[in-house]
C-alpha positions as CSV (number, residue, x, y, z in Angstrom):
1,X,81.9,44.3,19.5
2,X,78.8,43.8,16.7
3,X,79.0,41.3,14.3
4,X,78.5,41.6,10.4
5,X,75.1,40.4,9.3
6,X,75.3,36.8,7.9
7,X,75.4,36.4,4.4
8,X,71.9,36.0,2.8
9,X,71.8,32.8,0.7
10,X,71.9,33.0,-3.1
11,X,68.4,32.1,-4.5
12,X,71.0,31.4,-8.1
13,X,73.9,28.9,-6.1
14,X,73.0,25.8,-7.8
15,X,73.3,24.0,-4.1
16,X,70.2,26.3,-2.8
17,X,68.3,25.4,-5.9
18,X,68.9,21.8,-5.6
19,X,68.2,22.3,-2.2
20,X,64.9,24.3,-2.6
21,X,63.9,21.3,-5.2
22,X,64.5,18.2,-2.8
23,X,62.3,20.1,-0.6
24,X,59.6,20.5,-2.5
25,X,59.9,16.9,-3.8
26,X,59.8,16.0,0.2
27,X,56.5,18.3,1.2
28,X,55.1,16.4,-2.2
29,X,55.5,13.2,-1.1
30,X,53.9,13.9,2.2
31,X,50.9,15.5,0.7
32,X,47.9,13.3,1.9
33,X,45.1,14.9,0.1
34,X,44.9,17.6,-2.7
35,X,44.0,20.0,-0.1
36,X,47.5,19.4,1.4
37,X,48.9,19.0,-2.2
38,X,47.5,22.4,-3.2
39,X,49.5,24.5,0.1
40,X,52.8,22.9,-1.3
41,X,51.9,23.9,-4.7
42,X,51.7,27.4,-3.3
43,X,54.7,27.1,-0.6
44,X,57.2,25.4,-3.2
45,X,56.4,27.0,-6.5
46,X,54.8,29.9,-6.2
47,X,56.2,33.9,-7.1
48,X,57.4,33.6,-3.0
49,X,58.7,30.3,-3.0
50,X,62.6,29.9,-3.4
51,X,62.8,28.5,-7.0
52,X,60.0,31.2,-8.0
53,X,62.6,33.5,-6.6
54,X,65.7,32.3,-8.2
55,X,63.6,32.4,-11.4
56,X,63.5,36.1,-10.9
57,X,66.8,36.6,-10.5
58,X,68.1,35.3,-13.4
59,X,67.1,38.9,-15.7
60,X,70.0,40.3,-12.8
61,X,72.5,38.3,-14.4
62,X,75.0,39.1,-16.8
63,X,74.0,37.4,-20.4
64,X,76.7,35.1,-20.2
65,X,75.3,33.5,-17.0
66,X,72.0,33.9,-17.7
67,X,71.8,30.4,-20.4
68,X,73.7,28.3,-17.7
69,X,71.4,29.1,-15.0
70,X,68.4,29.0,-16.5
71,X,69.1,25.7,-17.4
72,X,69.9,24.6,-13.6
73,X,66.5,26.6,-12.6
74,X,64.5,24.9,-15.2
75,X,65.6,20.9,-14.6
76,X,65.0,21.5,-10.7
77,X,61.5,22.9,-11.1
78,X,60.5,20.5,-14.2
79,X,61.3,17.8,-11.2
80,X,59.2,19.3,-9.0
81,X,56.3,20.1,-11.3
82,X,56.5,16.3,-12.6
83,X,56.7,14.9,-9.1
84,X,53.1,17.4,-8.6
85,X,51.5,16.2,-11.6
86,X,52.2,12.5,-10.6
87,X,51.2,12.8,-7.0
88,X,48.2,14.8,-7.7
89,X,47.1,12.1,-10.2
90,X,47.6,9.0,-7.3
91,X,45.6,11.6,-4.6
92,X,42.3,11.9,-6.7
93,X,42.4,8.4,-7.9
94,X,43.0,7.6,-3.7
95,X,40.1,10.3,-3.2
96,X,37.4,8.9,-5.4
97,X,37.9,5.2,-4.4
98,X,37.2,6.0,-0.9
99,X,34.6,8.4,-1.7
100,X,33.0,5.3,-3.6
101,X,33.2,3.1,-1.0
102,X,31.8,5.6,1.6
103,X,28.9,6.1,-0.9
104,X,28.1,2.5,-2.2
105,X,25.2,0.6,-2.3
106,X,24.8,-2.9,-1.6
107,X,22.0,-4.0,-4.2
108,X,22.2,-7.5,-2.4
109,X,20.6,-5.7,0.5
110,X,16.9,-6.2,1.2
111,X,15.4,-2.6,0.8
112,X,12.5,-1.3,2.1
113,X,12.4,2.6,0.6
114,X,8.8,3.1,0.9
115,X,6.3,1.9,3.3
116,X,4.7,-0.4,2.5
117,X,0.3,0.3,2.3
118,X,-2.4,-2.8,2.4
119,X,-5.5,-3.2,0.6
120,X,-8.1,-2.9,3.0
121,X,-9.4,-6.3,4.3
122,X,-13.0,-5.8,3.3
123,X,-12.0,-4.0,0.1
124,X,-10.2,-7.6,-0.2
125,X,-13.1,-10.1,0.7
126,X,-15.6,-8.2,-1.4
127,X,-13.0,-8.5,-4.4
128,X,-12.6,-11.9,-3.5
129,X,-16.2,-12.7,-3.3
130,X,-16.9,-11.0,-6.5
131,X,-14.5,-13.4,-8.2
132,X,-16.1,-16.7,-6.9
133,X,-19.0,-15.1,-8.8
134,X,-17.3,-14.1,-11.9
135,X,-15.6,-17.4,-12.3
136,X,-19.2,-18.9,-12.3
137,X,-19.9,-16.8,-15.2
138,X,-21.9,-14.0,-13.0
139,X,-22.2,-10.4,-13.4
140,X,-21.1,-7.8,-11.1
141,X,-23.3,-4.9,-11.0
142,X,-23.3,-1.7,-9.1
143,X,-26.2,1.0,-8.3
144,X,-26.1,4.3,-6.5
145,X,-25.6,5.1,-2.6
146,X,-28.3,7.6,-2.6
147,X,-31.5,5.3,-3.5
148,X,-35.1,6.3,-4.0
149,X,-37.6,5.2,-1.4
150,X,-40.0,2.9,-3.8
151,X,-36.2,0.9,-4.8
152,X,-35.2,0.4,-1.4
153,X,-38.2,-0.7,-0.3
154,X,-42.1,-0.5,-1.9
155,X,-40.6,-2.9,-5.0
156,X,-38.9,-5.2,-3.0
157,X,-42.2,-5.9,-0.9
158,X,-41.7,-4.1,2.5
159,X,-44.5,-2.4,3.4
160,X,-45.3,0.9,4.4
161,X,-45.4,0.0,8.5
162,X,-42.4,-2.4,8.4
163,X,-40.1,-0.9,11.4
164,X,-37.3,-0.9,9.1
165,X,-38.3,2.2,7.2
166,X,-38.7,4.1,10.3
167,X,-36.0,7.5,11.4
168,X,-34.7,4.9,13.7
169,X,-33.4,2.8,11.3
170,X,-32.9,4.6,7.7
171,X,-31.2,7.7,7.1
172,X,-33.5,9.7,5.4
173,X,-32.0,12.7,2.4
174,X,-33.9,16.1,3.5
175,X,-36.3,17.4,2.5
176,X,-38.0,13.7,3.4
177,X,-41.0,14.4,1.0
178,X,-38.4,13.9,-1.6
179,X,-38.5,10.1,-0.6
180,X,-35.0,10.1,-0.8
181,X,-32.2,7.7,1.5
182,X,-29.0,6.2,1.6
183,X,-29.8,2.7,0.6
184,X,-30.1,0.4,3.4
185,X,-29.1,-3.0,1.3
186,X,-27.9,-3.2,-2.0
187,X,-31.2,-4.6,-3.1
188,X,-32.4,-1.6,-4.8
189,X,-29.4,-3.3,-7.3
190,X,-31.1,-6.0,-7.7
191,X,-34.7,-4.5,-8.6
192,X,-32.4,-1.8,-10.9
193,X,-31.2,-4.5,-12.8
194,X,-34.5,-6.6,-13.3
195,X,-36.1,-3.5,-14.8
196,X,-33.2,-3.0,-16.9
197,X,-32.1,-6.6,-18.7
198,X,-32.9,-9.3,-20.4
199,X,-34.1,-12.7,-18.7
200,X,-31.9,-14.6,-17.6
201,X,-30.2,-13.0,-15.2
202,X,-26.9,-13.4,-13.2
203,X,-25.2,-10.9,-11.0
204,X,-23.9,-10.2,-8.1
205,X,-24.0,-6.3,-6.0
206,X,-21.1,-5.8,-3.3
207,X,-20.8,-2.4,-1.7
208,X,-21.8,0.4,1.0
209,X,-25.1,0.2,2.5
210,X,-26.0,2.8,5.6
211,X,-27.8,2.3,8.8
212,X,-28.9,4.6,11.5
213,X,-27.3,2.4,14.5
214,X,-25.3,3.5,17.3
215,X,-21.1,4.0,16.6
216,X,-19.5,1.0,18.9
217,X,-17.4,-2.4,18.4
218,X,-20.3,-4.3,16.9
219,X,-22.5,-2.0,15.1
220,X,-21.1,0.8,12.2
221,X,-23.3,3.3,10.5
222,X,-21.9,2.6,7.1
223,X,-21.1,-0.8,6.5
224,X,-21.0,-3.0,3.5
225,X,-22.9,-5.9,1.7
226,X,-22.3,-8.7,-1.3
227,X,-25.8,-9.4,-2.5
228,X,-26.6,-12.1,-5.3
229,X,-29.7,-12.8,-7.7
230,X,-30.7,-15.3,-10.1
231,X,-33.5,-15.3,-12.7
232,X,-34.1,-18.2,-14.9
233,X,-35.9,-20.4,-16.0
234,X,-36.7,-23.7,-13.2
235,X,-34.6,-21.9,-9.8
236,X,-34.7,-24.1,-6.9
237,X,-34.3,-23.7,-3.4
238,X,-32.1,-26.6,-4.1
239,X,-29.9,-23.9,-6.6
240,X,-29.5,-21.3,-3.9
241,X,-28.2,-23.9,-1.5
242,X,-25.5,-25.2,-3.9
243,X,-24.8,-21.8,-4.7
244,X,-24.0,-20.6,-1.3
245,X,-21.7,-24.1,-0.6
246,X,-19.7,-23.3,-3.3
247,X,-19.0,-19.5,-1.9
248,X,-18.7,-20.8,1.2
249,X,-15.8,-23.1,0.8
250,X,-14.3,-20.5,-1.9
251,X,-14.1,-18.5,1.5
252,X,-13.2,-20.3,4.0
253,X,-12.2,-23.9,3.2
254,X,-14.0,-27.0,3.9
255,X,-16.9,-26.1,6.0
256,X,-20.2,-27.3,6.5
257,X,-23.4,-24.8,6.0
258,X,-26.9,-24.9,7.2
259,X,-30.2,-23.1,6.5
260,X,-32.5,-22.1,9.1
261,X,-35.8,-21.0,7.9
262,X,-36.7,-17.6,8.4
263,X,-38.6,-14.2,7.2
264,X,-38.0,-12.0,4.7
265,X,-40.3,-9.3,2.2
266,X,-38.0,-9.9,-0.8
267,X,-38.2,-13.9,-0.6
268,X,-40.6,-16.6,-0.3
269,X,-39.5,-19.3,1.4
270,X,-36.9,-17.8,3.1
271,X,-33.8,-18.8,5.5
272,X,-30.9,-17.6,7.2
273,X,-27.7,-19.4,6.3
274,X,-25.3,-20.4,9.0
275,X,-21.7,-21.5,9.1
276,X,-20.1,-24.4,11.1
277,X,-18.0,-22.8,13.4
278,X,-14.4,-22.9,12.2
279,X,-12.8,-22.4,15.6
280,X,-14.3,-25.4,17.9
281,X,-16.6,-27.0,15.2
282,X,-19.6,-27.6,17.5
283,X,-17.2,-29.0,20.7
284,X,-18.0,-25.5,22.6
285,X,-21.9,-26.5,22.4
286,X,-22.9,-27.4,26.3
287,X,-19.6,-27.6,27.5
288,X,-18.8,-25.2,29.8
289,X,-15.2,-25.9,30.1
290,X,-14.2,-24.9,26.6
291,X,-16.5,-22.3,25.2
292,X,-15.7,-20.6,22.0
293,X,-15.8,-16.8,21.6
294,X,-16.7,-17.3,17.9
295,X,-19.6,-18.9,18.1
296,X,-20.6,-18.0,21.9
297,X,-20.6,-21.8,22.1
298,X,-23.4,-22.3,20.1
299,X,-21.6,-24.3,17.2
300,X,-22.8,-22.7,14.2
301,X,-22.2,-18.4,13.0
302,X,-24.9,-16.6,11.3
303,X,-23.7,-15.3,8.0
304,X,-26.8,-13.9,5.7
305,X,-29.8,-14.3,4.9
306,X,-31.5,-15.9,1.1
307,X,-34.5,-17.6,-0.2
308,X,-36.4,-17.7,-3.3
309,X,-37.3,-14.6,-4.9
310,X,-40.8,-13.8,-3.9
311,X,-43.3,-13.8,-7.0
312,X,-44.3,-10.5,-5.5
313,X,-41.0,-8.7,-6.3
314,X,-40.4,-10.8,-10.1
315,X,-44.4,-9.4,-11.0
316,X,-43.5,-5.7,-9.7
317,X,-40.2,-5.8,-12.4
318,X,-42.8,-7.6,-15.6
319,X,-41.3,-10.9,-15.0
320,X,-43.8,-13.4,-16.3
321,X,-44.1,-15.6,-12.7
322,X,-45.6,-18.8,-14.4
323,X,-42.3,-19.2,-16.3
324,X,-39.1,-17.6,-14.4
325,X,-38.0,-17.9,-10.7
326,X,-35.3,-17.1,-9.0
327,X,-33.3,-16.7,-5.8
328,X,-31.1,-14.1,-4.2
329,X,-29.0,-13.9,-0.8
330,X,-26.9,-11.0,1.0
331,X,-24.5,-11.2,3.9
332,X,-22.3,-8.4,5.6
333,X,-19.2,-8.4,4.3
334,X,-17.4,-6.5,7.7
335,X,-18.6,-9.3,10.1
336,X,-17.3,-11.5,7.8
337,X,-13.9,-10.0,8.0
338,X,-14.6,-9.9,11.7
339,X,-15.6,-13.3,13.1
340,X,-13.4,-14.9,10.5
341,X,-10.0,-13.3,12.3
342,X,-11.4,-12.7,15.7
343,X,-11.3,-8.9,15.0
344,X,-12.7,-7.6,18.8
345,X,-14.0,-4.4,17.5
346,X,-15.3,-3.0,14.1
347,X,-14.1,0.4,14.6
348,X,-10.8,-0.8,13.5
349,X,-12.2,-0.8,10.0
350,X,-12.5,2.6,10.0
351,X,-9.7,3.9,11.9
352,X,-7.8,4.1,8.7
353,X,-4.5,2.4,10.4
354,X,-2.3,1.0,7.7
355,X,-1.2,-1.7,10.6
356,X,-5.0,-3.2,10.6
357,X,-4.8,-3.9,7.0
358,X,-2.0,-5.2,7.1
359,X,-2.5,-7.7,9.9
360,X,-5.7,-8.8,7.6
361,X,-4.0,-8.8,4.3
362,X,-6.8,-10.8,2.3
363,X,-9.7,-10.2,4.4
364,X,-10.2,-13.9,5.1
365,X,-7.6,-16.6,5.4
């Protein structure tokens, strides 16, 4: 025998309704996240839902019923849309405190955004350099990389046969008749600046000088020199050689300096300048057991070369000999950098790796 269909429920019996509401106040308060929140929204209280239908069928009521339900209909979803309101409230609030906390920054934190560059070590000595002189009340001066012949050379006394203006050793500007090179000292500064100011003078020329020598650990084609000059009136050998003292403990500390007399066109009597070595101080010499790399155990490091300024050069610029004198001195700057740290090879200075500079930050220690 069939049996009769069971009764659909009532979406108007005020037991479904209260029913319908405690179940949407139930899915509320397991709602996790909005997301969640936003389904039950859609489940409980939507057009589908069973208060949205019981909402419908109230226009199938008589009048008379209609004022009594409506009012049931009305509490049990005013419930349920202030238990939403409420609990989607507490959600964001729970939402944006843990997206915070995901997202913060400790400002405490050592922070490295950027890497970090160096200046270059030479770029450093030859500031640092400059500065001894500047402190002293010295000029730095600067002159250009491409140099005529007669600057580089015929004023500052080299003659026409001296080796060093041979293909071999300068790099000559084509066409060579126009007696044009890339400056092999910064000399030509120096004779510049003679032909230019007033007596006395007082300065000091760092930068690139150029040489036609081989690409290897000890030798660079480009390179780069500090040069000094002073013209005044009574200049001593005895001025250069306090001069140079005070540069070289600016540089490297307490350190005792010697002068070896030597050649050169541009000064007359001339020397080379040599540095106690800083790494055995003269223990290395004839003791085979401990030699010194720096020095090749020969207790002292060549560092430049100086003298007074020959009358030669000071008559070629109209300086009146019988009054003014003067002396002048130039050292590479790269070996400087070099011997000081033990640097095996100068390719690295060109290499443009940041990790080179900064392993020398300061050029000299």
């Amino acid at each position: 025998m069939a049996t009769a269909d069971p009764t659909p429920p009532n979406p108007l019996d005020p037991d479904e309704v209260m029913s319908a509401a405690d179940a949407a106040l139930a899915a509320i308060d397991a709602a996790a996240t909005t997301e969640q929140l936003r389904q039950v929204r859609n489940d409980y209280t939507g057009d589908r839902s069973p208060l949205g239908l019981a909402n419908r069928a109230i226009g199938s009521l008589e009048p008379g019923q209609r004022k009594t339900a409506g009012q049931i209909i009305g509490q049990a979803r005013g419930r349920v849309n202030s238990a939403m309101a409420f609990r989607q409230k507490d959600l964001e609030a729970a939402e944006l405190e843990a997206s915070l906390l995901a997202e913060r920054v400790d400002v405490t934190l050592p922070t490295d955004l950027h890497p970090r560059g160096a200046l270059h070590p030479v770029t450093a000595l030859l500031r640092r350099m400059s500065d001894v002189f500047v402190s002293m009340g010295w000029e730095v001066v600067e002159g250009p990389e491409l140099e005529a012949e007669w600057l580089n050379f015929d004023a500052l006394n080299i003659s026409p046969d001296h080796p060093a203006r041979g293909l071999t050793d300068t790099l000559f500007v084509d066409p060579i008749t126009d007696h044009k090179l890339l400056r092999t000292q910064t000399s030509p500064v120096q004779m510049r600046t003679m032909l230019s100011r007033e007596l006395p003078i007082y300065v000091v020329s760092p930068g690139k000088v150029f040489r036609a020598d081989e690409y290897d650990a000890t030798h660079l084609p480009m390179f780069h020199q500090i040069e000094g000059l002073a013209i005044d009136q009574g200049i001593t050998m005895g001025h250069l050689k306090g001069t140079l003292d005070h540069l070289a403990k600016a540089i490297f500390g307490q350190v005792r300096t010697r002068l070896r007399p030597h050649y050169f066109p541009f000064t007359e009597p001339s020397a080379e300048m040599d540095l106690e070595c800083f790494v055995c101080h003269g223990e290395s010499v004839g003791n085979p057991e401990c030699p010194c790399r720096t020095c090749k155990s020969e207790g002292w490091i060549e560092w430049g070369g100086c003298g007074v300024v020959n009358p030669r050069v000071l008559a070629v610029a109209g300086i009146d000999t019988e009054v003014y004198s003067g002396f002048a001195f130039g050292m590479g700057v790269d070996r400087t950098v070099m011997f000081r740290n033990n640097a095996p090879d100068l390719r690295d200075f060109v290499e443009g790796d940041v990790r080179f500079s900064r392993s020398l930050r300061g050029g000299a220690r």
